[in-house]
C-alpha positions in Angstrom: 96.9 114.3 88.5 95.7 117.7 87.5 95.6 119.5 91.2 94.5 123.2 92.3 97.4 125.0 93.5 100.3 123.0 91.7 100.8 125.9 89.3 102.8 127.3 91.9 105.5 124.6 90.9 105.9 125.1 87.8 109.1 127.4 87.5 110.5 124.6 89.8 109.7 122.1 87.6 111.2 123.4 84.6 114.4 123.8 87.0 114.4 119.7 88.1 113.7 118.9 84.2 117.0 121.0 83.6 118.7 119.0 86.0 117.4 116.1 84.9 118.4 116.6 81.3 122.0 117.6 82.8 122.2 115.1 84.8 121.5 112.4 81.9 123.9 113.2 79.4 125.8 110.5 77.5 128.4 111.4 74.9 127.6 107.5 73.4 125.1 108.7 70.3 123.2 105.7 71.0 122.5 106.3 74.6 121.5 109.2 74.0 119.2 108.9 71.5 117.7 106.5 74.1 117.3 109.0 76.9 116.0 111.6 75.0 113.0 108.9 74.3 112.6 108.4 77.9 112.8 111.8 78.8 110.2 113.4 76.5 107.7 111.3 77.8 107.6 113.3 82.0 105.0 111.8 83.2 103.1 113.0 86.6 106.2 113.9 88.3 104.7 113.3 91.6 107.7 112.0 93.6 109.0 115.5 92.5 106.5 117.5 93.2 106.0 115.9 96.8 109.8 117.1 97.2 109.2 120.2 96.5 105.9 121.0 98.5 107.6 119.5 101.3 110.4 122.1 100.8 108.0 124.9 101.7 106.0 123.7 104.6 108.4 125.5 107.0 108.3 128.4 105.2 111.9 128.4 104.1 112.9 129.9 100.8 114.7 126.9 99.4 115.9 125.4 96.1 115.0 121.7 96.4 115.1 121.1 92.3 118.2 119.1 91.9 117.0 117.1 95.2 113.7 116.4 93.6 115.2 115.5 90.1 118.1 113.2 91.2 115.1 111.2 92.8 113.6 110.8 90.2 115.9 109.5 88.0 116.7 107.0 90.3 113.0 106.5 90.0 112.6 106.7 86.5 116.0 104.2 85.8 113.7 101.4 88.1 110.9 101.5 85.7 113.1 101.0 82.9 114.3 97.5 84.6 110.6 97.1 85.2 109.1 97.1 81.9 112.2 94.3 81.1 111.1 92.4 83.8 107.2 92.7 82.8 107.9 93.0 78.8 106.0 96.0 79.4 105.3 97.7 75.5 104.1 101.5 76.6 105.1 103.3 79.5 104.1 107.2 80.2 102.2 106.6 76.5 104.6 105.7 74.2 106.6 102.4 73.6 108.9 100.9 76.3 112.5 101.6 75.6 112.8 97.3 75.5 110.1 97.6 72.9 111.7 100.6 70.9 115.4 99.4 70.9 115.9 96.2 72.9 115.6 94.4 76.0 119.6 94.7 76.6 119.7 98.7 76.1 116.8 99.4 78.6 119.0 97.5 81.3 121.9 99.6 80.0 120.0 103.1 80.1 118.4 102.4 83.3 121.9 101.9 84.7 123.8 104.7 83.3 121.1 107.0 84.8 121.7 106.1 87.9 125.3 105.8 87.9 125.4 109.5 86.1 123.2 110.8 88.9 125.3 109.6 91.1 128.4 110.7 89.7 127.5 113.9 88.6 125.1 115.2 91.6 126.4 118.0 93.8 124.6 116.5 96.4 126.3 114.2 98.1 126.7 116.2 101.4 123.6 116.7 102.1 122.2 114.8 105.4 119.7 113.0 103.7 121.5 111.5 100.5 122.8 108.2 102.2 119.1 107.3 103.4 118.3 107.7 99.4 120.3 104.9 98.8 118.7 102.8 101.8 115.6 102.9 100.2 116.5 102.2 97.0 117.9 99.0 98.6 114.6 99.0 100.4 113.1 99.3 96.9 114.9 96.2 95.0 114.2 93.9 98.2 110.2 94.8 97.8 110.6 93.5 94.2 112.4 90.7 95.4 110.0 90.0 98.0 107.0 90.2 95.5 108.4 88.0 92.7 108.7 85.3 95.4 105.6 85.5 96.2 104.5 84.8 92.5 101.2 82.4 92.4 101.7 82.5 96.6 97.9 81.5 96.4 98.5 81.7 100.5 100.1 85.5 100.6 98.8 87.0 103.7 97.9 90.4 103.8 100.6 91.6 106.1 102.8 90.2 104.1 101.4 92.0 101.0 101.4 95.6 102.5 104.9 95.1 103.5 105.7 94.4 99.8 104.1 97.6 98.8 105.9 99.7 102.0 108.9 98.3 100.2 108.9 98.3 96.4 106.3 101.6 96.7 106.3 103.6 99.8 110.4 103.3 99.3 110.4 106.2 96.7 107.8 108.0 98.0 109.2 108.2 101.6 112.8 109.6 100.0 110.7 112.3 98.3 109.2 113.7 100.7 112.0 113.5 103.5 114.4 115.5 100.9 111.8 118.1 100.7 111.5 118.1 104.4 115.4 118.1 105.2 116.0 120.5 102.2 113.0 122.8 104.3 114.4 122.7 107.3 111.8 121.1 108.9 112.3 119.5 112.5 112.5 116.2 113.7 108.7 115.9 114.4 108.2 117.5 110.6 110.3 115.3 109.8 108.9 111.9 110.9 105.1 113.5 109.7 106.7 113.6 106.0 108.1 109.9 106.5 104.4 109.2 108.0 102.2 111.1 105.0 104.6 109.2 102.7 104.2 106.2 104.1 100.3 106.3 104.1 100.0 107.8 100.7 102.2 105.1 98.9 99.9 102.4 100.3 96.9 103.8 99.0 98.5 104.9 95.7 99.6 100.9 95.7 96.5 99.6 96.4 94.1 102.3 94.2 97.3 100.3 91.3 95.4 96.9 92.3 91.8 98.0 91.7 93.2 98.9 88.2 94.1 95.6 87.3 90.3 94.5 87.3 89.8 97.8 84.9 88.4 97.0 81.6 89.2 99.2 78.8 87.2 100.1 75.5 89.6 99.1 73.4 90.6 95.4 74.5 89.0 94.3 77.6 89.9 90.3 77.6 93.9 91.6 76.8 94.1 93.8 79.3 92.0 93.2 82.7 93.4 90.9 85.4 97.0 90.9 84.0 98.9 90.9 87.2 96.7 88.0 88.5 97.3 86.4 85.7 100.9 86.7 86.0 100.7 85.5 89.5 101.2 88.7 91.4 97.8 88.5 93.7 97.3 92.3 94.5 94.9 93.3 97.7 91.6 92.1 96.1 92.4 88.5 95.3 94.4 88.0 98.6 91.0 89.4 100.6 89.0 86.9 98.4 91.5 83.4 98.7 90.7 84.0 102.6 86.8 84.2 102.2 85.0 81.1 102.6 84.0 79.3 99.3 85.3 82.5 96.7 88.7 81.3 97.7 88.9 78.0 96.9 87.2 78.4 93.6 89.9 81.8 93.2 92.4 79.3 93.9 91.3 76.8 91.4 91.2 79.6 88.8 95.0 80.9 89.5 96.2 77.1 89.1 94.7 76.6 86.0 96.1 79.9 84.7 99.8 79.3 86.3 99.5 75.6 84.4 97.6 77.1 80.8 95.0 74.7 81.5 92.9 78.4 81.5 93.2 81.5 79.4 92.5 84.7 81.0 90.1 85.5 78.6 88.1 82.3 80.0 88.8 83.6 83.5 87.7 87.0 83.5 84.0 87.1 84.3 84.7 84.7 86.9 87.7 86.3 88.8 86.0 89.5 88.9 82.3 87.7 90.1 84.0 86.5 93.2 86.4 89.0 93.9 83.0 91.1 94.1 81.5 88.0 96.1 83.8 88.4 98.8 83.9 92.3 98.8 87.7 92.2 97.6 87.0 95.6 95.8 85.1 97.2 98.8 87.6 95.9 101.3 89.9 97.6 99.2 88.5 100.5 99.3 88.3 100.8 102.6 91.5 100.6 103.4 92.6 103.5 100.2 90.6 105.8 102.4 92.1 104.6 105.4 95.3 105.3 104.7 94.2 108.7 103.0 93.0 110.3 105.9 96.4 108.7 107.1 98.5 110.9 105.3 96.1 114.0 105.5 96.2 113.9 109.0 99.9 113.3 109.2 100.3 116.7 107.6 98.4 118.6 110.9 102.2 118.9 112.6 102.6 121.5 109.6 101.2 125.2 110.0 98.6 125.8 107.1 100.0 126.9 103.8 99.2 126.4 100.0 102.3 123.6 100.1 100.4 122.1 102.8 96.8 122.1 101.1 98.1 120.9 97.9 99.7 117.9 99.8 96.2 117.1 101.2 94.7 117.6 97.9 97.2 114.7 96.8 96.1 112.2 99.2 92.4 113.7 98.5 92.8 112.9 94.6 94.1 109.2 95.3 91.0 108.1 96.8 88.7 110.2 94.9 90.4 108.0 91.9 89.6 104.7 93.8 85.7 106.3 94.0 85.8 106.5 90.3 87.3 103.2 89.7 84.8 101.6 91.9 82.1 103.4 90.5 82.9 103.4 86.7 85.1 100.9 85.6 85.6 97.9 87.7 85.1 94.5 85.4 
């Protein structure tokens, strides 16, 4: 996510990867060697960076960097139990930690960064560090939540956007409420950050489930439709199992995968023909730019400020994504 104005973060940055690296210290060799691995590879940093912006939209001259980084470790430790769960090989382009050294230590890093953060943090004082917590329970009960729901052929849509406000928007909501606390925003700033981060999670969860229909140059039968596959029925099949005729024969399709009667590679053309049939991808899409304007409107409480248009860029770049998607790359 290569925004305008972000540049402005980057001495912060450098400061919440300095607390990161602090904060993920083991004096185990092996351990170590493993969170080095996962912490070479940064990735985006959003839920950081929405920390900090937040931090400046009152115009308070804060330091939000150890706020922003204990986050994400906490973050960071879930996707480690993640890629167990999904036998996930890459993550932020390289290989998994369970596919570089094991299954068992990826459960054990995940866990000693967050017990370290939490040990180790000098934050513990501060008026939001108890809700981080909530939503980390918030978090584990949206994964919960979505694996029973696996092959739920009958998910309702409701149902699916409260998984996401749980397992997604979870994160995102901490993030930016630090910032805002840490800023000294008010209680109407306050409950706008909770808003924006609200609104933005869903459409940065439901631009995720246009990219499971993505096929890529390299392997497009191995790749496309893995999470329907799997079982997990994102925003475009659950639009299409409640259209007349495209979900019955959708239907058909995920029982014959759940019981290997079908491969996906058999499956493919077909999910994707009447997923389009039923406009599953344009519903979609409709409802990313929904809950885009959402977030950017959320932001209005907030006097205008180069923190303020880079959060509006943010929710600006998530649906310009889903355009591109749509446009470019859908199977």
């Amino acid at each position: 996510m290569d925004l305008e104005g972000l540049s402005l973060l980057e001495p912060e940055l450098m400061r919440v990867n300095q607390h990161i690296e602090r904060l993920s210290q083991s004096q185990n060799p092996s351990m170590q060697k493993i969170l080095q691995w996962v912490l070479q590879a940064r990735g985006k940093q959003l839920r950081p960076v929405l920390t900090l912006l937040f931090a400046k939209l009152a115009g308070k001259q804060t330091d939000a960097t150890e706020s922003a980084a204990v986050i994400e470790i906490c973050h960071t430790a879930s996707l480690l139990h993640d890629d167990v769960i999904d036998a996930a090989e890459l993550r932020r382009g390289q290989l998994s930690v369970q596919k570089k050294f094991g299954r068992e230590m990826a459960i054990y890093a995940g866990d000693f960064m967050i017990f370290s953060a939490i040990s180790r943090t000098t934050l513990v004082n501060k008026p939001w560090y108890r809700e981080l917590f909530g939503n980390l329970e918030i978090l584990c009960d949206g994964e919960v939540e979505q694996f029973d729901n696996r092959f739920n052929t009958e998910i309702s849509e409701e149902q699916y956007l409260r998984n996401i406000v749980g397992k997604t928007c979870s994160v995102f909501r901490i993030a930016c409420l630090a910032g805002a606390y840490e800023g000294n925003c008010n209680k109407a700033e306050r409950q706008a950050a909770e808003h924006y981060a609200e609104s933005l999670g869903l459409a940065f969860q439901l631009r995720d489930d246009l990219m499971d229909f993505i096929a890529t140059d390299t392997d497009t039968a191995k790749n496309v439709h893995q999470d329907f596959c799997c079982g997990y029925f994102t925003l475009p099949a659950i639009h299409t199992f409640a259209y007349p005729n495209c979900g019955e024969l959708l239907r058909k399709i995920a029982a014959d995968l759940q019981s290997g009667m079908r491969c996906r590679e058999e499956a493919t053309a077909e999910i994707s023909k009447l997923i389009e049939d039923a406009d599953g991808y344009g519903y979609t899409m409709r409802l990313i730019s929904g809950y885009c304007e959402e977030a950017i409107r959320a932001l209005d409480v907030y006097r205008n400020s180069e923190a303020k248009h880079c959060l509006k860029r943010i929710a600006e770049s998530v649906r310009e994504g889903a355009e591109y998607l749509m446009d470019n790359c859908l199977c």
